[in-house]
C-alpha positions as CSV (number, residue, x, y, z in Angstrom):
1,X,15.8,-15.0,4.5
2,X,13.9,-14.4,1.4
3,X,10.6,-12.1,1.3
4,X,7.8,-13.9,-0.2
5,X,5.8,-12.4,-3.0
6,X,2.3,-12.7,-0.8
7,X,1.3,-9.1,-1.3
8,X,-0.9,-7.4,-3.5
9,X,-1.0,-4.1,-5.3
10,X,-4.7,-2.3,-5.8
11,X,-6.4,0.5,-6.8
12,X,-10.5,0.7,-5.3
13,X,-12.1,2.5,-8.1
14,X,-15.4,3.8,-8.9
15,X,-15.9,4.4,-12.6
16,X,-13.1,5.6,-13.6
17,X,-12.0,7.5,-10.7
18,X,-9.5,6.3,-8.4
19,X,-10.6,6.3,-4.4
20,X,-8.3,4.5,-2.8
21,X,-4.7,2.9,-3.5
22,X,-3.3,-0.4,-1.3
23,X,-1.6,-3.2,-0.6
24,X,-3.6,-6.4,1.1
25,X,-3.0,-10.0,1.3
26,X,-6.4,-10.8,0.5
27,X,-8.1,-8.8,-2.7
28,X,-11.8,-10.3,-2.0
29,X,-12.1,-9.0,1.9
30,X,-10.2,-5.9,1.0
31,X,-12.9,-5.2,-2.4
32,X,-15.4,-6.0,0.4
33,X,-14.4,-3.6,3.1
34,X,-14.0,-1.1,0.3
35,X,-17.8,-1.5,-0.8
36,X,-18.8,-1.5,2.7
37,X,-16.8,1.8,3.9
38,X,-17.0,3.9,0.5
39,X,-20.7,2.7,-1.2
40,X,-19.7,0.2,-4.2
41,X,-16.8,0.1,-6.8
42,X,-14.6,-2.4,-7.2
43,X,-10.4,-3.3,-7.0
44,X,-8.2,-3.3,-9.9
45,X,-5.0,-5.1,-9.4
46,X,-1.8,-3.5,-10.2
47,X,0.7,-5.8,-11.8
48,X,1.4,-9.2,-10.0
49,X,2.0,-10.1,-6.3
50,X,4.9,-9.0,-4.5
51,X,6.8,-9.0,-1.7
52,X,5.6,-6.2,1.2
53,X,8.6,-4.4,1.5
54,X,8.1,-4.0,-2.3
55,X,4.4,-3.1,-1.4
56,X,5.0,-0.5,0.6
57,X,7.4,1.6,-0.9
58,X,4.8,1.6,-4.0
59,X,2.1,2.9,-1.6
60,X,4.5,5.3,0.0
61,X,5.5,6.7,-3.7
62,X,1.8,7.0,-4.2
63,X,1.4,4.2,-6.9
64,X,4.2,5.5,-9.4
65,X,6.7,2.9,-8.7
66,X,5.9,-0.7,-10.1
């Protein structure tokens, strides 16, 4: 079974600061929550889609893998 590469990698940032790294399947309802829950900003996509179990290990390492 092949993973598909239906993940995304983000950082929510305000300015230039950093508030928030992810993973969603969806960037424009994830930007949205984001606004909602932590007033404004907006998501930066970090390289190109991948597969989750890829996703996950770069949110475990805290964004230093790519």
């Amino acid at each position: 079974m092949s993973n598909k590469r239906d993940t995304f990698k983000y950082v929510f940032k305000k300015g230039n600061k950093i508030l928030h790294r992810g993973i969603t399947n969806d960037l424009d309802r994830r930007e949205s929550e984001h606004q909602r829950n932590l007033d404004g900003g907006h998501i930066e996509q970090v390289g190109r889609r991948t597969t989750r179990p890829a996703a996950l290990e770069w949110e475990r390492d805290g964004g230093k893998s790519r």
